[in-house]
Wavefront OBJ file of the C-alpha trace (Angstrom):
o trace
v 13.474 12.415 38.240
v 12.963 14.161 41.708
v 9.562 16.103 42.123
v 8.106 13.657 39.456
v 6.195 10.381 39.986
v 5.077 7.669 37.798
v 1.868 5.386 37.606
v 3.297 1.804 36.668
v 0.608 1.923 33.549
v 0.056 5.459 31.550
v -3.545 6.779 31.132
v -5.110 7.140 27.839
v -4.701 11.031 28.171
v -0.809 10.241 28.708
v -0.652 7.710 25.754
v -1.747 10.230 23.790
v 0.848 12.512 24.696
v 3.706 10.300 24.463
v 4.851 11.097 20.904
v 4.911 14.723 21.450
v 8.487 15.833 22.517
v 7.701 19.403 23.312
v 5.555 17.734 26.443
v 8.512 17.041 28.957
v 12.343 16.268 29.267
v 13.881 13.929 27.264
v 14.416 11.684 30.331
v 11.428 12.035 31.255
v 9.995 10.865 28.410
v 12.054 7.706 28.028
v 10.773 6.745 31.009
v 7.307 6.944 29.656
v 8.319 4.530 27.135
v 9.565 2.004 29.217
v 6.519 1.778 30.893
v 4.479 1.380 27.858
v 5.901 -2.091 28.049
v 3.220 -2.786 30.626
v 0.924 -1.773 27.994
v 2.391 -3.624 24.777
v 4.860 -6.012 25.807
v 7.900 -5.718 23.524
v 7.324 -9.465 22.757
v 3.474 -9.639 21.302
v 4.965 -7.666 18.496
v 5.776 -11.535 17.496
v 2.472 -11.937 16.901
v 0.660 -12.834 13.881
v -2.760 -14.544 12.978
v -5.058 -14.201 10.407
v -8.464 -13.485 11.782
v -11.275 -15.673 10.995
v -13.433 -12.788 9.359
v -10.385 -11.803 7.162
v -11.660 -10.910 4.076
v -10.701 -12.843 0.782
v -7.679 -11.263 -0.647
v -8.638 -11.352 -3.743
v -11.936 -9.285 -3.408
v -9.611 -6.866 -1.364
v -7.473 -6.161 -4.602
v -10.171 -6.207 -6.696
v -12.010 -3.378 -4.737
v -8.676 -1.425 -4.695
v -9.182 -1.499 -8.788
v -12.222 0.822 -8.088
v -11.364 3.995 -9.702
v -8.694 2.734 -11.679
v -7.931 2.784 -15.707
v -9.451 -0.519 -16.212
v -7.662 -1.718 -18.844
v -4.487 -1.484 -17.430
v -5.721 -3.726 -14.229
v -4.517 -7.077 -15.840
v -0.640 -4.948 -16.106
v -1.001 -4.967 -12.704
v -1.927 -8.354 -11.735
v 1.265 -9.438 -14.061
v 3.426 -7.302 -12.156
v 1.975 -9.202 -8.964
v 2.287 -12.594 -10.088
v 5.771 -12.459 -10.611
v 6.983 -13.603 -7.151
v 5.206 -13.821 -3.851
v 7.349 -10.782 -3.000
v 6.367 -8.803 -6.063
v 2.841 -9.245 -4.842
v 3.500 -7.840 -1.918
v 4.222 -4.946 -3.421
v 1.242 -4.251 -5.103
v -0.406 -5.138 -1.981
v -0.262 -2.920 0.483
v -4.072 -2.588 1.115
v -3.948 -5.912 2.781
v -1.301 -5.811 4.594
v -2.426 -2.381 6.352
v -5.511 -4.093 7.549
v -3.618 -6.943 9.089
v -1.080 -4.453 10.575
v -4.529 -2.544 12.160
v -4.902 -6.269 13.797
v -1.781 -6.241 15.692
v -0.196 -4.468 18.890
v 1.077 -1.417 18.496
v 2.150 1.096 21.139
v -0.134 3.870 20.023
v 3.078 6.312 19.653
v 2.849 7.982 15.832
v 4.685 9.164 13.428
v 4.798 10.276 10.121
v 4.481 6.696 8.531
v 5.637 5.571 4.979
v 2.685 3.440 5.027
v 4.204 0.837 2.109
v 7.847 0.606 3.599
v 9.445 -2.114 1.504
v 12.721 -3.143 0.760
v 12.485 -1.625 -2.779
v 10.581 1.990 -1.466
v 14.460 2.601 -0.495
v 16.903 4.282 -2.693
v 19.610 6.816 -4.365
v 18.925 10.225 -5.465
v 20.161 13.492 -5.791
v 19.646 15.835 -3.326
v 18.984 20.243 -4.465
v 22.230 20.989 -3.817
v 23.461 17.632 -6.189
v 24.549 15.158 -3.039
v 23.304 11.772 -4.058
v 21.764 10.451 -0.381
v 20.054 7.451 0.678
v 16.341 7.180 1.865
v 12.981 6.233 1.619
v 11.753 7.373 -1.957
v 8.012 6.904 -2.082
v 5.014 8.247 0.289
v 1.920 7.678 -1.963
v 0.823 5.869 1.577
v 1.866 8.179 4.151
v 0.092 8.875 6.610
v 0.424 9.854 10.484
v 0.089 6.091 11.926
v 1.735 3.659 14.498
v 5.606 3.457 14.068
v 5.396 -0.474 14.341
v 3.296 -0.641 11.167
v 6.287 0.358 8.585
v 9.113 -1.380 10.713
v 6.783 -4.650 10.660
v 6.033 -3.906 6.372
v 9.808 -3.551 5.922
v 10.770 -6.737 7.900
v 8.673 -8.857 5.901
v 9.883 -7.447 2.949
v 13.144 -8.879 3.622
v 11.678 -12.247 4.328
v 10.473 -12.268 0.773
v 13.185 -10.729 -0.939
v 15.433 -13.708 0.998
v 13.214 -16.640 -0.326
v 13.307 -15.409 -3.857
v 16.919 -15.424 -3.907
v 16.484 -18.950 -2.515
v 18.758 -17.967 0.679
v 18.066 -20.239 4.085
v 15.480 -19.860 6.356
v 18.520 -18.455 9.110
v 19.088 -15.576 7.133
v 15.687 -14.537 6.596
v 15.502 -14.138 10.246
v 18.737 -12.890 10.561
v 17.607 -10.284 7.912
v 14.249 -9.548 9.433
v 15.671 -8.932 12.962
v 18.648 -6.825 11.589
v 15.773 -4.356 10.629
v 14.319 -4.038 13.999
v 18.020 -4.260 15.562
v 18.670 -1.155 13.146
v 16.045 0.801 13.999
v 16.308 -0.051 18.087
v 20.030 1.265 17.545
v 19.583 4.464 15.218
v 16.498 5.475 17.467
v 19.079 5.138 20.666
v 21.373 7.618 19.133
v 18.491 9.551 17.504
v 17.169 10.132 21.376
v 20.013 11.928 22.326
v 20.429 14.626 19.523
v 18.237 18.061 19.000
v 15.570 18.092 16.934
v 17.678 20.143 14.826
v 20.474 17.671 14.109
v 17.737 15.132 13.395
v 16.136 17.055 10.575
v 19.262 18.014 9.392
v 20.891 14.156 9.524
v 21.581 12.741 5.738
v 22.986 9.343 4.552
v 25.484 9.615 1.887
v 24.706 7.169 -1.212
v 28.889 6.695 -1.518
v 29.392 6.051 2.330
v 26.587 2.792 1.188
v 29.019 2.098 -1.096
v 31.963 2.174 0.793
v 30.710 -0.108 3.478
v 29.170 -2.167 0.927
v 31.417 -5.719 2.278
v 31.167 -7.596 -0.723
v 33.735 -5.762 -3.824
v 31.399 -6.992 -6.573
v 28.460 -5.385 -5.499
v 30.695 -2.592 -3.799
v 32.285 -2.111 -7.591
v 28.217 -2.262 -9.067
v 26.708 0.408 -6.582
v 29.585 2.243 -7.739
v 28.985 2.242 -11.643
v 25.567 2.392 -10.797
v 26.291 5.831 -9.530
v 28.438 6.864 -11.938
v 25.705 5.919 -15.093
v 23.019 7.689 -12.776
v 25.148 10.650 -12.542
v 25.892 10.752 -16.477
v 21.941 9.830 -17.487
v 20.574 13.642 -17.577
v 17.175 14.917 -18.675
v 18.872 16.468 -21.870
v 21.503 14.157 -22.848
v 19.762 10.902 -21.340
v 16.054 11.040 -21.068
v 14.445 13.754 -23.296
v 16.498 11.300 -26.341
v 14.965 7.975 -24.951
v 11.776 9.546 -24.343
v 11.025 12.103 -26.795
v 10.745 11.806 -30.764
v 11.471 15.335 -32.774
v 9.508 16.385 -36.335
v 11.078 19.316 -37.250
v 10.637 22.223 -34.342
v 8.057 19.687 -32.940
v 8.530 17.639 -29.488
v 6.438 14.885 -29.079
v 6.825 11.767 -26.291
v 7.131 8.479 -27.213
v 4.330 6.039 -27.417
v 5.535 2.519 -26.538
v 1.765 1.167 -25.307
v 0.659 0.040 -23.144
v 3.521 1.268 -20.933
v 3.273 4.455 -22.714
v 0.544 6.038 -24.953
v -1.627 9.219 -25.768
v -4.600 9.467 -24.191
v -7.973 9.548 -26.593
v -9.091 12.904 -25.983
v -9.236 16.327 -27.750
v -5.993 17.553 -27.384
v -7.194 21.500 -27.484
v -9.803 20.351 -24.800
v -7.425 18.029 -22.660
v -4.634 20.699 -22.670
v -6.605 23.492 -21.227
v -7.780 21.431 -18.499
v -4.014 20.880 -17.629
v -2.717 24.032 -18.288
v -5.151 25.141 -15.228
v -4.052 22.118 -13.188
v -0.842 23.307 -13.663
v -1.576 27.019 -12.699
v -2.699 25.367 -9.074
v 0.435 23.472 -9.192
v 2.907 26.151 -9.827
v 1.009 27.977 -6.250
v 2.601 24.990 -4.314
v 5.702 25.711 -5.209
v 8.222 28.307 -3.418
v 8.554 31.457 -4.901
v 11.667 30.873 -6.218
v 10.470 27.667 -7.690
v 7.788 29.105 -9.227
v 10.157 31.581 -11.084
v 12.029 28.551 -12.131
v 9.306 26.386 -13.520
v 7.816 29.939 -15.652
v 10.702 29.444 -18.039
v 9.108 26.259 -19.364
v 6.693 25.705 -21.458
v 4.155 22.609 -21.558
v 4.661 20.724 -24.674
v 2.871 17.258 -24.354
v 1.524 14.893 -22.218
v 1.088 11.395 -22.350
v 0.163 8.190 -19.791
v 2.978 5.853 -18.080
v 1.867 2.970 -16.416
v 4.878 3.246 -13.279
v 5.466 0.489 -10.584
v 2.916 -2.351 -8.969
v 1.121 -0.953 -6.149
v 0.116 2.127 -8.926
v -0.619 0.654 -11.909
v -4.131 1.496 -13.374
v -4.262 4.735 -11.265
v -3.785 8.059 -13.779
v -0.219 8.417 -13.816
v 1.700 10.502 -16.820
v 4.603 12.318 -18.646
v 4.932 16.200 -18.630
v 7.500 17.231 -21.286
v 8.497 21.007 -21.011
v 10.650 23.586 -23.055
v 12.392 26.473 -22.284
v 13.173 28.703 -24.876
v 16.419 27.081 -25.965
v 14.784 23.276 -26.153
v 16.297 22.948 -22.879
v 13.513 19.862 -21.705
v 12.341 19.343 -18.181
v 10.447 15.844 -17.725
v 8.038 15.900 -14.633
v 6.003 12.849 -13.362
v 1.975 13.237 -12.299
v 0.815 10.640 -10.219
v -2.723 10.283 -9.196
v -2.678 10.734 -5.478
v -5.869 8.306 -3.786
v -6.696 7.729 -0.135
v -4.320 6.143 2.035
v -4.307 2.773 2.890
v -3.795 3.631 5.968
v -6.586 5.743 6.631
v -9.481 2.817 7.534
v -7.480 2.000 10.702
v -5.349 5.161 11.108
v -7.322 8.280 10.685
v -8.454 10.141 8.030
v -6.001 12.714 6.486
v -5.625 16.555 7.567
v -5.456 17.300 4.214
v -8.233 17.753 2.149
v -6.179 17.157 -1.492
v -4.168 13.697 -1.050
v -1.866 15.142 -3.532
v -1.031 17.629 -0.480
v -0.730 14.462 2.055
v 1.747 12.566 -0.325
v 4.021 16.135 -0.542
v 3.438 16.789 3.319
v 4.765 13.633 4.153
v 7.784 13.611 1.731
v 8.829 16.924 2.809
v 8.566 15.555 6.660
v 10.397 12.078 6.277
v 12.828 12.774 3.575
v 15.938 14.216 4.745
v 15.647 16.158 1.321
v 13.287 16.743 -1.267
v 13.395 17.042 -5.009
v 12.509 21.051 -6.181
v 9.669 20.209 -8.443
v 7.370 18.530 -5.677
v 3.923 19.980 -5.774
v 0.397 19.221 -5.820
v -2.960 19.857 -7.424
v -6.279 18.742 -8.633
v -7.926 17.610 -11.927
v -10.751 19.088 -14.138
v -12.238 15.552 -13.098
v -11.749 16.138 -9.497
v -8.691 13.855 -9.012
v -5.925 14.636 -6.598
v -2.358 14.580 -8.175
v 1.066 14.997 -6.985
v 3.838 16.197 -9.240
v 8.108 15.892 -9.018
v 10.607 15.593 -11.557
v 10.924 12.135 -13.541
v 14.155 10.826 -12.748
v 17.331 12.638 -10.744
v 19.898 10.788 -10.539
v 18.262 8.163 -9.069
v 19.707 4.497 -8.788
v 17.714 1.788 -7.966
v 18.403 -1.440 -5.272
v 18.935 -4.625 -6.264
v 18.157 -7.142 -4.355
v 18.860 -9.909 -6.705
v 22.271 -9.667 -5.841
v 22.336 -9.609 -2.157
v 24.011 -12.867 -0.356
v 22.731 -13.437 3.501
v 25.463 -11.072 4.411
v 24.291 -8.043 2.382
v 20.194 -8.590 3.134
v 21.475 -8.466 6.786
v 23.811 -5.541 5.877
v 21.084 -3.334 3.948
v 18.606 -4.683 6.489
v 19.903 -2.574 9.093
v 20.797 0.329 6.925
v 17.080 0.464 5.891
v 15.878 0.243 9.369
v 18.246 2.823 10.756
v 17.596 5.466 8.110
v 13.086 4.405 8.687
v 14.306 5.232 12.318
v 16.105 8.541 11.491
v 12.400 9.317 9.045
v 10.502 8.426 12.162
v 12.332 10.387 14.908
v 11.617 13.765 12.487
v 7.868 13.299 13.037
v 7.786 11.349 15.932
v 9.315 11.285 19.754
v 12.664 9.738 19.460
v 13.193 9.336 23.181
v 10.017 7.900 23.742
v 9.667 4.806 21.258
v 14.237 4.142 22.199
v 13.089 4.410 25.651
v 10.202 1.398 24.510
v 12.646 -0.618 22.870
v 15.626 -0.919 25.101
v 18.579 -1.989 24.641
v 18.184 -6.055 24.573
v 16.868 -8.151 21.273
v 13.282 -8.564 22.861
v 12.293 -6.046 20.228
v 13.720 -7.601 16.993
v 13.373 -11.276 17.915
v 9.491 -10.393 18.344
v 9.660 -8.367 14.774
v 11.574 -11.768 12.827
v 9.310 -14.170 14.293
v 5.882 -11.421 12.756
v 8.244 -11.297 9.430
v 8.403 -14.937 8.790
v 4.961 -15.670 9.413
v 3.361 -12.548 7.534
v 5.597 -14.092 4.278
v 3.998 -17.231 5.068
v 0.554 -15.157 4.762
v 1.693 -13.190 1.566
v 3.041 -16.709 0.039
v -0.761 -17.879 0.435
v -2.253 -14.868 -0.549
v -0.314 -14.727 -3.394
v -1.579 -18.625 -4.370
v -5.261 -17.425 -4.039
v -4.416 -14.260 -6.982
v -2.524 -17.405 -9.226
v -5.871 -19.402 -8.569
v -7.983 -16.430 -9.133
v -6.191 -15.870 -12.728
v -5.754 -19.881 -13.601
v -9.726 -19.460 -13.208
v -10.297 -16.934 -15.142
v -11.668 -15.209 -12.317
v -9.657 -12.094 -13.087
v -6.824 -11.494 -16.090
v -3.157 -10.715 -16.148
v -1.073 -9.545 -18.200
v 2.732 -10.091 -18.389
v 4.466 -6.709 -19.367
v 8.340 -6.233 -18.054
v 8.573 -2.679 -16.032
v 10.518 0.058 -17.779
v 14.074 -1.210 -16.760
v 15.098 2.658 -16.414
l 1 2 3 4 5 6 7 8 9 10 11 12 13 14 15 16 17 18 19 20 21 22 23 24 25 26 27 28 29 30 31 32 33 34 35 36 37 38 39 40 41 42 43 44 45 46 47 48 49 50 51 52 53 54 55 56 57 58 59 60 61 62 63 64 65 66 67 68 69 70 71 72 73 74 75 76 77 78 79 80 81 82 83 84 85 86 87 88 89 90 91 92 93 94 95 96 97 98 99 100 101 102 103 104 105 106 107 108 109 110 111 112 113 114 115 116 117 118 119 120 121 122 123 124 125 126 127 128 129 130 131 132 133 134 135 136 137 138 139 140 141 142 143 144 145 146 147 148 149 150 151 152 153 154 155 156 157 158 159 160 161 162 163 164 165 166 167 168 169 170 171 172 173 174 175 176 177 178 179 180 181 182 183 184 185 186 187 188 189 190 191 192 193 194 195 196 197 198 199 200 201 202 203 204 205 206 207 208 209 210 211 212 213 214 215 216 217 218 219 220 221 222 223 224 225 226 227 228 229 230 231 232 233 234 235 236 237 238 239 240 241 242 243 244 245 246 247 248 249 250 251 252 253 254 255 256 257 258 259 260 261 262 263 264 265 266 267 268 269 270 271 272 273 274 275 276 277 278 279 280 281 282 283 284 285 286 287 288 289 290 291 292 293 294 295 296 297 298 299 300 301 302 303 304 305 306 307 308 309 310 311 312 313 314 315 316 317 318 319 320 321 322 323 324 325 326 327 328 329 330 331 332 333 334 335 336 337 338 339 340 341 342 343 344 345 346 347 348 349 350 351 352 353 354 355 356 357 358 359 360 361 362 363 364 365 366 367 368 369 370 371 372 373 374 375 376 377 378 379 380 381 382 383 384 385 386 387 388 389 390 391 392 393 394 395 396 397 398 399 400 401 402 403 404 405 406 407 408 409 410 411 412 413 414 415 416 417 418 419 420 421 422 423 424 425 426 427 428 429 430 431 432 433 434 435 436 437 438 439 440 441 442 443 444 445 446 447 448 449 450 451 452 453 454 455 456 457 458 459 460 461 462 463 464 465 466 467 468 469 470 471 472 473 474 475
């Protein structure tokens, strides 16, 4: 641009003004991206090595554990041990050390921090549109924009092998995440920030460009079952058990259960986590949730990656029975924060709802945070919402490639409402350097994750540590 001139290598000053757009022009700043090339060429992204003081992976899960409802821990090694991609997972904590290992451009955003194939999905948005997005942030954390794209691209990789597809179309797959991203970021580098934040991706356009009329005709029941499976008519029945004018949830241990406590004891304690709560919420929220009424509480052991942490059931009433369901889960450090940065936030329940509220192009009412009587951090959202889950089971090489690219175009549009959109399109270009160096890292971090996942099998054929096989709640 005239009047400007440009070193052929930023300074660290400029680095660390690169992902703020409010610095310079949009031009301008694509130009700063291009030259971070000099910096971190496009192709050491390829990269990928385990270091020779890499600790054992299983002492890394089992320090994880710290903190955690013990007896639940062998749950979550079961979950793990189902497939070398379902113990991926549940590990996350190694693979954000290895990601602090390779080059990264030192642009941020507001990271997922476990972006997986399966952290994707459907759900209803306040005003009832069902959208497509990233659905959990229990990571997040400001943090290199490489990091999730390079999580996600593995993920594929994994999910490929398991559904015994050839090695071409686990690259294919990998690379159509980075080619996704590289192309959404393009287009997200030319709009406002406004029309950014405001971008959404339609759960039924999914299913309209869904190639394959099977899987276009399941995502489509799928949608309509979500749709009919409400709180009262749905959930509250599944979940709930009635004794006369009393409400009680369902034990069905050890997926579900009571906690041994006194109850008079145990409900204060949440009745004032809940006061803090209901401050997090918007006014008009807060009018909202005062119709309810807490009724019980009990434990739900939810997902891999979270099993063993403190994760429960709130069932409330309003005066007519009418239920409302909400979720607490225990909110702990980022993994990311060792080789990102520790968190603004003092309450990681407030990091987790931060984060959602900046990446998700919408966010569910309830979402809220607060602290324990014991001095854990908690967030809390409703249960289920019309959600619908992916399954991967199903895809062919044609669909991994096809929801490969989805994924990484809708992590791109997450990323450009945090981060500098015209800065990291202006790094990747237009060519394939980019995603051929992001397939080559994907196939040889499932190579890692494959042997990883061999030393937690030897660990338990041992006896070294115990699992226990317990099928996730299918709902």
């Amino acid at each position: 641009m005239p009047g400007r001139s440009h070193k052929s290598q930023p300074s660290e000053e400029e680095l660390a003004l690169l992902h703020d757009n409010t610095v310079s022009p949009r031009d301008d700043r694509r130009i700063r991206g291009k030259m971070l090339r000099d910096v971190v060429p496009r192709e050491s992204h390829c990269e990928w090595k385990a270091p020779k003081d890499r600790p054992d992976p299983v002492d890394m899960l089992e320090d994880s554990n710290k903190g955690r409802i013990q007896h639940l821990i062998p749950i979550r090694y079961g979950r793990m041990l189902q497939t070398p991609f379902t113990f991926f997972r549940g590990a996350a904590a190694l693979m954000a050390r290895d990601l602090s290992n390779t080059p990264n451009s030192k642009v941020k955003v507001q990271a997922c921090g476990d972006c997986h194939l399966m952290n994707f999905g459907a759900f209803a948005t306040p005003e009832r549109n069902v959208v497509f997005d990233i659905n959990d942030f229990d990571e997040t954390l400001p943090a290199p924009w490489e990091w999730d794209i390079k999580r996600l691209a593995a993920s594929f990789v994994l999910a490929c092998r398991d559904n015994g597809l050839k090695p071409k179309a686990e690259l294919n797959a990998a690379e159509a995440v980075a080619q996704g991203y590289r192309e959404k970021m393009a287009s997200m580098s030319k709009l406002s920030i406004m029309d950014i934040w405001y971008e959404q991706v339609p759960w039924e356009s999914v299913i309209a460009n869904t190639g394959d009329l099977d899987l276009q005709k399941r995502r489509a029941d799928q949608l309509k079952k979500a749709k009919k499976r409400t709180i009262q008519l749905y959930y509250f029945p599944k979940l709930v058990e009635t004794g006369g004018e009393s409400y009680k949830i369902k034990d069905n241990p050890p997926l579900i259960f009571h906690p041994d406590v006194d109850d008079t004891k145990f409900y204060k304690s949440i009745e004032e986590s809940l006061k803090n709560y209901r401050s997090t919420l918007q006014w008009d929220k807060q009018r909202l949730f005062d119709r309810y009424k807490l009724v019980d509480f009990a434990i739900k052991v939810v997902g891999i990656g979270s099993v063993g942490t403190t994760c429960g059931i709130l069932l409330f009433l309003a005066p007519d029975d009418e239920p409302l369901l909400l979720q607490a889960k225990e909110a702990r450090p980022s993994v990311l924060e060792a080789y990102a940065g520790k968190s603004a936030f003092e309450n990681n329940g407030e990091r987790v709802v931060a984060g959602q509220r900046i990446v998700q192009s919408a966010s569910d009412i309830f979402l809220g945070w607060t602290k324990s009587e014991e001095g854990k951090d908690f967030y809390i959202r409703q249960l289920r919402d019309t959600k619908v889950k992916l399954e991967p089971q199903y895809w062919d090489a044609k669909e991994m490639v096809d929801i490969a690219k989805l994924q990484g175009a809708v992590l791109a549009r997450a990323h450009a409402r945090s981060g500098d959109a015209a800065v990291i399109s202006g790094y990747l270009g237009n060519g394939a350097e980019f995603d051929k160096a992001i397939g080559q890292f994907a196939i040889a971090y499932a190579d890692q994750t494959e042997k990883d996942f061999a030393a937690l099998s030897a660990a338990v054929a041992s006896g070294r540590v115990k699992a226990a096989a317990i099928e996730p709640d299918k709902d």
